[in-house]
N, C-alpha and C positions, 0 to 999 in steps of 0.2 A: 024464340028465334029458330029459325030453320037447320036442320043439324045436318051437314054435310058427309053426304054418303060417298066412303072409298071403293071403286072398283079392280081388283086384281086385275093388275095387265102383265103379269110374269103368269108364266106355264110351272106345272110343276117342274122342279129337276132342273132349272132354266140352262140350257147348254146354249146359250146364245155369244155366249165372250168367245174370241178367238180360238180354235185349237190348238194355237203355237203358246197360248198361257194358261188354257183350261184343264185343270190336273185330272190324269186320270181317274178315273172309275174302275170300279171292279169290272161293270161289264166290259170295258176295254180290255182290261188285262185276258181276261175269259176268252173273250171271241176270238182275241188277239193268239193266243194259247191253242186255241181249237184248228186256227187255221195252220198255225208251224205244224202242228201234231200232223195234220192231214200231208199234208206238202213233205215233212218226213218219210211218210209211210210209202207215198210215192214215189219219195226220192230212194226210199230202200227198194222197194218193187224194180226200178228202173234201173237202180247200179249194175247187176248181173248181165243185160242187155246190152249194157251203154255203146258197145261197139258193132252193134251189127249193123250192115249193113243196108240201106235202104235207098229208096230210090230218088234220085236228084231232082226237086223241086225246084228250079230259082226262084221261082213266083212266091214260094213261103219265106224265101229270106226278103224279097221286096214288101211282101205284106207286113210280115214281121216288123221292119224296120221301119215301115211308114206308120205301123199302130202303135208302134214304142217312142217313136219323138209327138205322135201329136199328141199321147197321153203325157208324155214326160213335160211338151208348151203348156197344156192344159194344166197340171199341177204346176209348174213355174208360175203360171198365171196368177193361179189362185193363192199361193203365198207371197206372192207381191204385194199382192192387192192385201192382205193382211201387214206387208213391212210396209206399205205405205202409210199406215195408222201407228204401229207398234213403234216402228223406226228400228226394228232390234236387228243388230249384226249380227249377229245369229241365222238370222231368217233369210238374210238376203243374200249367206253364203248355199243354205241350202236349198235357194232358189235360182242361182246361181248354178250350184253343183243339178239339178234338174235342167237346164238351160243346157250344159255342158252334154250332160246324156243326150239329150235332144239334138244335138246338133253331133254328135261324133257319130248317133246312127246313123242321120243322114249322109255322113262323109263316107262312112262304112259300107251302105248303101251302095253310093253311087262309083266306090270301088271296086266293088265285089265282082269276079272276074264269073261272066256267064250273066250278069245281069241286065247289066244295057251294050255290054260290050264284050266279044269274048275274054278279055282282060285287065276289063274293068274301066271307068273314065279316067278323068284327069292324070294319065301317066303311070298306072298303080303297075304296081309289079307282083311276083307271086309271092313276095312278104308284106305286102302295103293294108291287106286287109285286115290279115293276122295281128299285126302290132294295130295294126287300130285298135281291133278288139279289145287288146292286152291295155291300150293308156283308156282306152271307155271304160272297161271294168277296174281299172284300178285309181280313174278319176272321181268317178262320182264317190268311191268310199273317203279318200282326201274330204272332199267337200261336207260329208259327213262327220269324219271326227272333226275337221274345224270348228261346223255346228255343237258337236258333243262338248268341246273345249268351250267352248262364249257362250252356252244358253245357260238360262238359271231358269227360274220361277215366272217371272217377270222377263222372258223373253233376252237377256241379257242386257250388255253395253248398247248405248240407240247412236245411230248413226245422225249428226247433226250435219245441217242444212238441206235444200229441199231432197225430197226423195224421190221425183223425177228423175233429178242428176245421177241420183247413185243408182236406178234402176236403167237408165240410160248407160252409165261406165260398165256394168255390170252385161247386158247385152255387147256391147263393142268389144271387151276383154272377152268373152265366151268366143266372138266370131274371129279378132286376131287370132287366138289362139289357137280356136280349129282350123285356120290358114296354117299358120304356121306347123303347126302338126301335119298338115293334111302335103306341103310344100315337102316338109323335112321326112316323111314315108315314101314319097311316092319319087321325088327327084333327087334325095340320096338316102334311096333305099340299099344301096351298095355300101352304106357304111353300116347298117345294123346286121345283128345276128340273124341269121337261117333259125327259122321257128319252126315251117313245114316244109316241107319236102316229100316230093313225089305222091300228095294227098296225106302225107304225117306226119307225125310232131316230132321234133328233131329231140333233143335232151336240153338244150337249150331253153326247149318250149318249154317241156317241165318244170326249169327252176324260175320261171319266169311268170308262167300261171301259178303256180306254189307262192311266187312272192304278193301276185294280184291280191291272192284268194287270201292271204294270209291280212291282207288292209282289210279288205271287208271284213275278216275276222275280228280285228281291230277296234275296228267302226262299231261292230255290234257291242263289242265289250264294254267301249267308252260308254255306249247310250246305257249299257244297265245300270253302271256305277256313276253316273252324272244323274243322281236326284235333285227333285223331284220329276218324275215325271209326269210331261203331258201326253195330250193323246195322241199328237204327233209322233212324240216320240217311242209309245207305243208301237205304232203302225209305222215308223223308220225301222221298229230292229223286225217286225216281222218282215219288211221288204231286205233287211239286209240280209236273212235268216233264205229269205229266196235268190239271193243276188249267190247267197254261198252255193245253192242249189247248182244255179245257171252256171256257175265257173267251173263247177266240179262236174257236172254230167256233158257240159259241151266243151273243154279244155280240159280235162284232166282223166277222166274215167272212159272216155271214147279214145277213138283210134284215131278218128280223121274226120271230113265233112262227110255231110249228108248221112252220117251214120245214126241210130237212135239217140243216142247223146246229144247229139249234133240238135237234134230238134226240139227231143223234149228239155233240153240246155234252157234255147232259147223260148219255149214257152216259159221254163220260170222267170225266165228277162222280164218277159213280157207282164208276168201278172208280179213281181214285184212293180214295174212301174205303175199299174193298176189298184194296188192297195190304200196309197196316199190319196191316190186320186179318188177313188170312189168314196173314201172318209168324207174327205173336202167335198163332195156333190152330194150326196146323203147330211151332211151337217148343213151346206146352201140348202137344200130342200127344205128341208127342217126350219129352218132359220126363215125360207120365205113364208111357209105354214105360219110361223110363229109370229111372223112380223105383219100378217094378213088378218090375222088375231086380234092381235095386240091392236092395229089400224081401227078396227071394229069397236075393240073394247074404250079405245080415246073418244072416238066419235060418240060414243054412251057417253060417256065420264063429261065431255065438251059440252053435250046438250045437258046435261045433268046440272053442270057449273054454271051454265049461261043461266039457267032456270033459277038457282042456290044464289049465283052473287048479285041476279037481279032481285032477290026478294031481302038480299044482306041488305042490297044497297040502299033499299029503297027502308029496311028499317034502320038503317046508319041515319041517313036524310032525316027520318023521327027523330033519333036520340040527339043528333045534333040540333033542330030547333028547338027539342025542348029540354035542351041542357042549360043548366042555371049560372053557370060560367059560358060568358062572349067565345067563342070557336070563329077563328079568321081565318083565312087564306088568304098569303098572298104569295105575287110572283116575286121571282131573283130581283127583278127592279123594281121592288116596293110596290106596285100596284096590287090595291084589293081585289082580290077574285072571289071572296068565299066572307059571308056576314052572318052569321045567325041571330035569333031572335033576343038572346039575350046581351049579345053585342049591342043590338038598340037600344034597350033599357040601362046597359051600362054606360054607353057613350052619349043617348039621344039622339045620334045618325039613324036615320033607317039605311036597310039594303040598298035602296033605289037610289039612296043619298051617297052610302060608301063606296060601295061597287065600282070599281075603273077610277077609283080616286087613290093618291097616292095615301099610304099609311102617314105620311107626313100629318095626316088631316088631324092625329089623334095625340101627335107628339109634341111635347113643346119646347121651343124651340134650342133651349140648352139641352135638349136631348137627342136632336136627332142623329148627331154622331155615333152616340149608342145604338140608336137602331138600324141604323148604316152596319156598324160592326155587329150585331145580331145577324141582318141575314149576309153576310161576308165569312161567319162563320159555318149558317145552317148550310151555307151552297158550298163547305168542303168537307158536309156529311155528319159533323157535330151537332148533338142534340144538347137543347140550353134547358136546365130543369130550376125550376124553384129561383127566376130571377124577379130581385126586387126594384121597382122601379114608378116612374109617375108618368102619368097620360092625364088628356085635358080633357073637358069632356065639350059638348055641343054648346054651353051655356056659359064656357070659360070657367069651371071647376076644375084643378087640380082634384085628381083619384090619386089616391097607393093601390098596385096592382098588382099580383104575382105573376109571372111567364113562366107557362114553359112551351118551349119552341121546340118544334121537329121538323128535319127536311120531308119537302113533298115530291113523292115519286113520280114517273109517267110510266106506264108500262111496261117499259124495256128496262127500265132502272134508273134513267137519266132523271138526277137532281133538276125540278124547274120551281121548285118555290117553297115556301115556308108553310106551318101551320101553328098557329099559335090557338093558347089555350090562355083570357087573362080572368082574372078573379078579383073581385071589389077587396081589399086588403086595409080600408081606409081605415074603417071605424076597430079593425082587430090593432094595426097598427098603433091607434092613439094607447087602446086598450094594452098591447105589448107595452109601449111608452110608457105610460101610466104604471105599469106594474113593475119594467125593468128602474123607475125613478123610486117607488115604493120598500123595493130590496136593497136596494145602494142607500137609497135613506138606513134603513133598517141595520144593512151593516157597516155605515159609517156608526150608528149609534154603537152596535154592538164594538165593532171595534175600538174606537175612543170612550166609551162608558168607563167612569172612575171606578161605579159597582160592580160589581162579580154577576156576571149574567149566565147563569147555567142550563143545559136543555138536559134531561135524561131521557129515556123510554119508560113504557111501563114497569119494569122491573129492577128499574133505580138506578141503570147504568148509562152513566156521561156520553151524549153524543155530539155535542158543541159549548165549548168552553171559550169566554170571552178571553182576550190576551190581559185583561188588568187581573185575571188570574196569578201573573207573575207577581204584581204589585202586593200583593194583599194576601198570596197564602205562598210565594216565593216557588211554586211551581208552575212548568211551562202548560200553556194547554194537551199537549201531548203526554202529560205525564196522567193528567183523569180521563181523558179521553180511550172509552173501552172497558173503563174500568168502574167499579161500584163505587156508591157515595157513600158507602158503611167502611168504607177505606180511609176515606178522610174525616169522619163524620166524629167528634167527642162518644163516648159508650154511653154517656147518661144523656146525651140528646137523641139520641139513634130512634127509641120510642118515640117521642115526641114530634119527632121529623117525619118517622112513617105513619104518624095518627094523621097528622098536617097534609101529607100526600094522599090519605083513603079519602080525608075529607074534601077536599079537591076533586076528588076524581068520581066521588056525587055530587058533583056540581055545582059546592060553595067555590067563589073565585074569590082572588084580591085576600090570599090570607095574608096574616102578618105574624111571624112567630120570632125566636131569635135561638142559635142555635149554632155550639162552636163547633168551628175547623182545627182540625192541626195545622200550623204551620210548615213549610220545608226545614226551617232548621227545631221542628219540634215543640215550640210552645202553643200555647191556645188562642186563636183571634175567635170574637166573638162576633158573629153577624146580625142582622134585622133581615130577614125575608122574609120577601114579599112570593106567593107561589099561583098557579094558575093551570089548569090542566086544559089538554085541549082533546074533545076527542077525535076530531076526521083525521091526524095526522098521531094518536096516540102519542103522545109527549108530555111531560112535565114543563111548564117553565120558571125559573124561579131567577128574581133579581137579590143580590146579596148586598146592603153597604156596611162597610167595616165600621165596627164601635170603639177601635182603638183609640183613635183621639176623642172620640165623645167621652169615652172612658176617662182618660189620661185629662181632659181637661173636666170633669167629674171631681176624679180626684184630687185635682189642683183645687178645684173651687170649695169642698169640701176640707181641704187641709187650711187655704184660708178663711173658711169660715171657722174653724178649728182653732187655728191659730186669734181670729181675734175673737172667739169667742171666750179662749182661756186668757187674753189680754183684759177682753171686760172684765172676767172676773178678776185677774189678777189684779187689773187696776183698782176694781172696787173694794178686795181686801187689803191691800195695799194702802189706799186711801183709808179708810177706816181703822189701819191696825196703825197709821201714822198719827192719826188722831189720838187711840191711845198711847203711841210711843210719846209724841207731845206734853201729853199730862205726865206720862213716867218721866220724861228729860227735864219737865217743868219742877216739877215736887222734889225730886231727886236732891236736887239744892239746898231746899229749904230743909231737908231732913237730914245732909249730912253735916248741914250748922249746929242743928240739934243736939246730933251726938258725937260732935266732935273731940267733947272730951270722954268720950269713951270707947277706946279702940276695936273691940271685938265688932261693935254695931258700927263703926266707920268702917272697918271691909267690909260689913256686910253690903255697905250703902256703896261703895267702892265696884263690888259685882254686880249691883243692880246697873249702877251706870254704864258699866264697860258692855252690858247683856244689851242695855236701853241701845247703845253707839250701835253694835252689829243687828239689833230691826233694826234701825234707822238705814244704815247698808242695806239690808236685803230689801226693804221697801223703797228703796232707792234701783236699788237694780230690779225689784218687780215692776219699778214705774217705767222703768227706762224700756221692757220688754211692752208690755200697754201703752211703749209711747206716749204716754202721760206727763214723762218728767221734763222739766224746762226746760230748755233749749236755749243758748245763745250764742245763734249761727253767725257764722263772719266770713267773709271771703281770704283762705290761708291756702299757703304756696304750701301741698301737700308733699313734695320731696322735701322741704326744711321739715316739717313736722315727723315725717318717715325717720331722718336723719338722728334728730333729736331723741327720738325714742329709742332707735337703735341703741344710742348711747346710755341711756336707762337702763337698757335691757340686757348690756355687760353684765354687770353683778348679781341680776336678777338672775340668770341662764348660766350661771358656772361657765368655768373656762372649757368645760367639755363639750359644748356647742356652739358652735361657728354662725357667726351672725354675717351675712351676703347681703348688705345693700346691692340691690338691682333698678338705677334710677331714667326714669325717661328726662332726658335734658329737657326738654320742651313742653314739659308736663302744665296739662291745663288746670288751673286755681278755680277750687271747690270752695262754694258755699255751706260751711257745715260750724258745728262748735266744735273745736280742736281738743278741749277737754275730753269731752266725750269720745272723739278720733283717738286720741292719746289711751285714754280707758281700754277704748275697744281694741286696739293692738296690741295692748300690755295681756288682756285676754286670751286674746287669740295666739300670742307668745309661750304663754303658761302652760297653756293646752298643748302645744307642741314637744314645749319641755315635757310632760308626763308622759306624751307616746315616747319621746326618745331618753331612756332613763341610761343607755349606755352612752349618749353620746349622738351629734350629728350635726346637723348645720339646718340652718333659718334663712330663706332666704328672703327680703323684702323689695317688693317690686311696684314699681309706680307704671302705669301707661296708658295714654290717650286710644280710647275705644270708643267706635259705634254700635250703639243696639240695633238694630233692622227691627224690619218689621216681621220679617221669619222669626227670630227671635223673640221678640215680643208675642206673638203667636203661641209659642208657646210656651212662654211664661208670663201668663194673664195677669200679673201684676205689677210688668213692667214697660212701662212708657219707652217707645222706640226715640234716639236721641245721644249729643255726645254725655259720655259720662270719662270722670276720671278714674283710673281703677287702681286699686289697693290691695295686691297681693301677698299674703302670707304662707309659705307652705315650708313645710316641714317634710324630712326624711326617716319619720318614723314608723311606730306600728301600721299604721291606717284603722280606717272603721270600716266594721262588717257592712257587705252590703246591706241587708235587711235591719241594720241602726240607723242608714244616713237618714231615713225621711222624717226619727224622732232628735235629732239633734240638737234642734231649736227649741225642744217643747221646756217649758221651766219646769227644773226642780227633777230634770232627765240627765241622767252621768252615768258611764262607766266605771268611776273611780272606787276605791272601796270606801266603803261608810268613816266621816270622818274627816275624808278627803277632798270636798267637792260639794257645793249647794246646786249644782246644776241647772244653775244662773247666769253662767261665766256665755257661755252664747246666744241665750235666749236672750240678755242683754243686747247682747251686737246687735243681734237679728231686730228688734225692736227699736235700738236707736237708727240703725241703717234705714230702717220701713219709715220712723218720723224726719229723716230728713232727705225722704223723698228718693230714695235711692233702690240697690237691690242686691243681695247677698247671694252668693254660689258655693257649694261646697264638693269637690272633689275628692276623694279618696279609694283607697286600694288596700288591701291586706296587704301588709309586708311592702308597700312602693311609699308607704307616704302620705301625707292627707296637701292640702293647698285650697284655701278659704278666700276668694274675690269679695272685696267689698266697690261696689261699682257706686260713684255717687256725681250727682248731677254736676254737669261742669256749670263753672258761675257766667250769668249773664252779662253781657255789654260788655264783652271782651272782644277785640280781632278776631279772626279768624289767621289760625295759626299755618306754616307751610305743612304742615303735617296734616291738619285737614284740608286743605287745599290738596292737598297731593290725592290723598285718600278719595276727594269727589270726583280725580278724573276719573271720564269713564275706560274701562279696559277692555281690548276685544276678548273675545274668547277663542274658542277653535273649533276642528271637527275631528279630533283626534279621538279614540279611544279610552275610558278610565275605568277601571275598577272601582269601587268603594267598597271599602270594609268596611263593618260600623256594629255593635253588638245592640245600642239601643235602636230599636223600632223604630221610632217616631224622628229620631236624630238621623237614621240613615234614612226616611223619607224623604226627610226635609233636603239633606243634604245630594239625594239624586236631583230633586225639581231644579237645585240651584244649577247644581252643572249642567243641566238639558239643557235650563234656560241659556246658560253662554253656546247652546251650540256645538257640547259634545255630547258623543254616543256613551253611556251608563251604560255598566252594569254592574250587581249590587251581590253582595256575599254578609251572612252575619256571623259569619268564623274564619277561624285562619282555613281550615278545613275546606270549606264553602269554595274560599278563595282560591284554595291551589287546584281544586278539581277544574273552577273555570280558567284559571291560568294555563293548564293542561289543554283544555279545550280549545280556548280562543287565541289562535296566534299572533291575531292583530290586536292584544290591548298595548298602550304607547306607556298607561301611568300607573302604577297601584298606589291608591288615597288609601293609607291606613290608621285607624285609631293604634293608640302605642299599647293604651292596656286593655284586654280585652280578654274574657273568662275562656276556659280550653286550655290543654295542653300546647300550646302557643301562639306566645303575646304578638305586639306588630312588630317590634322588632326580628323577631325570629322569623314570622313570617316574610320579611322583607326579605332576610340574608337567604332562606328556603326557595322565595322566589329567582333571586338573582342567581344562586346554582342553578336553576333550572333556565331561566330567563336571562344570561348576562346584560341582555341588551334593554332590560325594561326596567324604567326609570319611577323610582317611588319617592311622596311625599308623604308624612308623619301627620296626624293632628292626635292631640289632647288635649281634654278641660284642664290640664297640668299646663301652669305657663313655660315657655321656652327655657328662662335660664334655670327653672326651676328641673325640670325635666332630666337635661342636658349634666346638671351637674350632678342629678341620684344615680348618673350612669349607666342611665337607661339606652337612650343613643350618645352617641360619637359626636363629639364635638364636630360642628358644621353640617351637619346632616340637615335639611331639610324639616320644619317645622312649623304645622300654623296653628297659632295656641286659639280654641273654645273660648268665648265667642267669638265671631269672625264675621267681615260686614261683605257682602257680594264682591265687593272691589278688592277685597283682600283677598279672596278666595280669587277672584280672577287672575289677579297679578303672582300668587305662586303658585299657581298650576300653569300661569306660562314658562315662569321663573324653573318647576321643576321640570319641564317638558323638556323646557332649553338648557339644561343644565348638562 
């Protein structure tokens, strides 16, 4: 490309700006300087002289006077002609005040007595010339400091509107006034003072040229101290420096006219009016030099450019036909003016096709409004970058195209059309499409994923963390995010996990390892990842799914293969050790006939029997755990049977323990043997007696329950359905946590030796399992134990209002809850439920937990809390804790502890709010509206 050559068209030094704003120079000040110095020196040479006499010329005062107004028009001139540009008030007073000189010489003049007349024109009298003098010389300094007071740098304040007018007012004022002046000296000249007399100056004269002299003195002073100076103002204080000259050598230091004073006065008149003036025609020379120059150096420059943007243009014309994006032009009214080569191959128009056709040609036709407002925008100077948009093509294809639009200039500047730039967009767009659906896919997975999907960097720090992060290790993604996975990671997986990661990242993929997390409230979840390393974007990725319910349902299926593995045997020893109790019950008979008359060997036979009777018991209650023993189930009204027992279990239970029937009126009739029923409560009675050795109460509880299918879930061995339920619970010791899960095992007791065959529930547990039913056992150190026997309600009955009520369905809400809950798998479960009614969860597994998010979240409406729960506080305390903080937030209770059971160990407050474990969706619905609206 041709490279465009600059030509200097500035002079050095360029003095080309105005004098009235061009600040001085040293050589100004210098020359300026040289010439006062001189004009001094002659002014000292000439004071000793100033009065002598000399001989009367009137010819030198006519010359005088004609050479000092046409130099004084002349500099008027040429400062006009500078305010006419500048506009500055300034300039135009002291073109003005030149105007004013100019014209009082010639009044002065044409007074002057000997000149044209022996007594002068217009009327003048023998003071008329004098005071001229005296207002000329003491005018033009006025005019002056007015100048010194309004200029600045920039010429001063600018007189607005034209500046004809104000050079126009400016001549009129100058010519009244020297009428007026010239009327008021000469026609009453008999009002002013006597200045000369008889050829000299009266005293008069004195204080009155003293006062002249002293404005110009004035004048001078202002221009030193009104910086900055220009060079005007320069060459003002030397003419004023000569103005003081003229006053004092022809007014003040002479005698009278025609005297040496008298003339060399007026030569420094003279060449003060000549100092401005000669600047100003020495800078016009200069200025035309420069400007004849300069003329020369454009006409270079011009043909240079003509030459440079003929050869631009002609290689623009290249780039634009062989640019690979369409370049159009059109005019303000949509007509094509401008087609290039790849416009054809974009649209399939040629030039000769598009050209003086409307752009409409390429638009379709729900679009041309848009392209109406495209160029309605270009034509008020607005450039359109990066718009996206569709055009049709010559074959009826829809294209995606990118714009960008720019107004198109004419030479002077005037907007007459547009230029578009469009670009084929089609195939990147699908591809954009394509990839923007692939990401929203991608984090719709990542965000809904039930697994734990993690990304680190290389050096094992978290830098995208799915949100089921919260589900499954109870931290938000913000809390790993930034941070190392040796933070969360178990100490003895830590190795394991970074072999897994080296091995990855040589490019084995799809590992599978399993590897625990901490939890947020500190125990261990165990994961399955799967890992994958990536290198262009250095990343780990690794998907985690939680083993806790595989676990948990592990070890349910392990404890029932446990349980009936130690059933078969029990039953097989059982069965076997009855065969020989059989022969000992059999024989026993016939051998104490034997020795009946001989008493020692009759006890002895006596204790073999009573031994034979208790195996028979215990292989009776081993059978009954192996579900082996006989059964003969009937359909019995379980509140008469509850009742009935009760009553048994006076005398059994001492008066120190309070027996609470707690009966559901409407209770549903179970299919079971009531013997056995009967057995298994006097059991489970016993057992409460020995936690409570001081004393306590029993409460027995009958009530119509559903299993869900949540529930059944996660307890694999129990069929979802109604059941009648048979609560037992006691206000005693409780069992340790880490005994409940051996309780059921036979021949398992805490009791001391002696006390206990640790059959007494393995029993239950085993006749419940043979008539189809399912056993729950709750307990707590120090609150108590309470034992559910849940047993199938009998078939081909009604259906009761009670389950009728139970199947309506319940709305839910969209309010806010808390769930408290210490087991894992229980507060899972129990957030899904609430989500599913359509409120917003959130989940805490301590009291702790809870109050921080209580703290937090202003808008929870409910707090769901379990009653007993491990920490330094239970749910009660946590409720009353929240309600200080919270008055206005509304709590409901749940425990595996049945309600009146709960309620009466004094746990809660009578009426409080309570939904006893298990609990069927409909139940949970209706008291979480019940506690909302409460």
């Amino acid at each position: 490309m041709p490279t465009q050559r600059e030509v200097n068209v500035h002079a050095k030094n360029d003095r080309s700006t105005f004098l009235s704003t061009l600040p001085a120079m040293q050589g100004d000040r210098t020359a300026a300087l040289a010439i006062v110095g001189i004009s001094a020196v002659l002014f000292a040479l000439a004071v000793p002289f100033a009065g002598t006499p000399l001989v009367q010329v009137p010819a030198f005062v006519a010359s005088y006077q004609s050479a000092l107004a046409v130099s004084d028009i002349i500099t008027a001139v040429l400062l006009l002609s500078q305010f006419a540009v500048l506009r500055s008030r300034a300039l135009l007073l002291l073109s003005t005040g030149y105007l004013f000189t100019a014209a009082a010489a010639l009044t002065h003049a044409l007074t002057f007595p000997g000149l044209f007349a022996p007594s002068g024109l217009l009327g003048a009298s023998t003071q008329t010339t004098v005071w001229l003098y005296m207002i000329w010389h003491g005018g033009f300094p006025l005019f002056v400091l007015a100048y010194g007071w309004l200029k600045d740098g920039n010429g001063g304040d600018k007189v607005e509107g034209p500046t004809a007018r104000a050079i126009m007012l400016a001549v009129l004022g100058v010519i009244v006034a020297m009428i007026a002046i010239a009327w008021f000296v000469t026609a009453q000249h008999d009002l002013l003072p006597v200045l000369l007399k008889d050829g000299r100056y009266t005293t008069t004269m004195i204080g009155v040229v003293s006062f002249v002299w002293s404005l110009s003195f004035a004048a001078l002073i202002t221009l030193w101290f009104r910086k900055p100076h220009t060079v005007i103002d320069v060459w003002l204080m030397v003419t004023m420096c000569a103005w003081l000259f003229d006053i004092a050598l022809s007014a003040i230091v002479n005698v009278a006219r025609y005297d040496l004073g008298f003339y060399v006065g007026r030569l420094y008149g003279l060449c003060a009016a000549s100092f401005v003036l000669a600047v100003l025609l020495i800078e016009n020379v200069r200025l035309q030099a420069s400007t004849m120059g300069l003329l020369g150096r454009l006409r270079e420059q011009s043909a240079f450019d003509r030459d440079y943007y003929g050869k631009r243009l002609a290689l623009y014309g290249a780039v634009v036909e062989s640019s690979n994006d369409a370049i159009i032009t059109e005019s303000l009214d949509g007509l094509i003016t401008g087609w290039n080569r790849a416009a054809e191959r974009l649209f399939g128009y040629s030039a000769a096709e598009a050209v003086g056709q409307s752009i409409y040609l390429v638009v379709p036709e729900d679009r041309k409004a848009e392209a109406r407002g495209l160029l309605n925008r270009v034509s008020t100077n607005e450039s359109i970058a990066q718009h996206e948009t569709v055009r049709i093509r010559k074959d009826g294809r829809q294209i995606d195209v990118m714009l960008n639009v720019s107004p198109l200039r004419s030479d002077n500047g005037e907007i007459i059309g547009a230029s578009k730039i469009a670009h084929d967009i089609t195939e990147e767009k699908q591809s954009r499409e394509k990839l923007r659906r692939e990401i929203e896919e991608r984090e719709r997975i990542f965000e809904t994923s039930q697994d734990l999907i993690l990304v680190t960097d290389g050096y094992g720090n978290f830098v995208q963390v799915s949100p089921s992060v919260k589900d499954i290790l109870g931290f938000s993604p913000e809390d790993f995010i930034g941070h190392s996975a040796t933070e969360f990671i178990h100490p003895d997986d830590l190795e394991k996990t970074r072999s897994e990661m080296r091995t990855a990242r040589r490019g084995r993929t799809k590992r599978s390892f399993e590897a625990r997390y901490y939890h947020y409230d500190g125990h261990e979840v165990t994961l399955n990842w799967v890992g994958n390393w990536s290198e262009p974007v250095k990343r780990h990725f690794f998907i985690g799914r939680d083993l806790t319910e595989k676990q948990a349902a592990e070890a349910q299926f392990r404890q029932a293969q446990k349980m009936d593995s130690i059933g078969q045997l029990t039953g097989g020893v059982a069965h076997d050790f009855n065969n020989v109790l059989t022969v000992i019950t059999g024989t026993i008979g016939i051998l104490a006939d034997a020795v009946a008359d001989r008493p020692e060997l009759a006890a002895i036979t006596k204790l073999i029997d009573d031994a034979a009777e208790r195996g028979a018991q215990l292989t009776k209650h081993l059978l009954a755990f192996a579900r082996k023993q006989p059964l003969q189930p009937r359909e019995i009204d379980v509140n008469a049977l509850v009742l009935e027992a009760g009553k048994l279990l006076h005398p059994t239970l001492g008066e120190q323990i309070t027996i609470m029937p707690q009966l559901t009126e409407d209770a549903w009739p179970a299919m079971v043997d009531p013997g056995q029923l009967s057995t298994a409560i006097l059991n489970l009675a016993l057992n409460a007696r020995d936690a409570m050795p001081d004393g306590g109460t029993l409460v027995l509880e009958t009530r119509n329950v559903f299993l869900d299918d949540g529930y059944a879930s996660m307890n694999p061995d129990v069929v979802a359905g109604n059941y009648v339920m048979i609560a037992v619970s006691d206000t005693g010791s409780g069992i340790p946590a880490d005994l409940l899960e051996r309780v059921f095992d036979p021949f398992f007791t805490t009791k001391e030796v002696g006390k206990g065959t640790g059959l007494g529930l393995s029993m239950v547990f085993g006749f419940v399992k043979q008539s189809g039913g399912h056993i729950k056992i709750y307990s707590e150190e120090g609150h108590g134990t309470s034992v559910k026997i849940y047993l199938p309600r009998s078939t081909g009955v009604q259906e009761t209002d009670y389950e009728q009520l139970q199947n309506v369905p319940i709305a839910g809400g969209d309010e806010k809850i808390l769930i408290v809950e210490d087991d894992a798998l229980v507060r899972q479960y129990v957030v899904t439920q609430v989500k599913s009614l359509g409120y917003a969860a959130l989940e805490a597994a301590n009291a702790a937990e809870a109050l921080v998010i209580i703290d937090a979240d202003k808008d929870i409406d409910l707090l769901f809390t379990d009653v007993i729960m491990p920490g330094s506080m239970n749910g009660r305390q946590l409720a009353d804790e929240a309600a200080r903080r919270r008055p206005e937030l509304k709590t409901l209770f749940t425990s595996g502890y049945t309600e009146n059971a709960i309620v009466h160990h004094g746990r809660l407050d009578s009426g409080v709010l309570l939904l006893a474990k298990p609990y069927r969706k409909s139940e949970l619905a209706k008291m979480l509206r019940t506690a909302l609206a409460s």
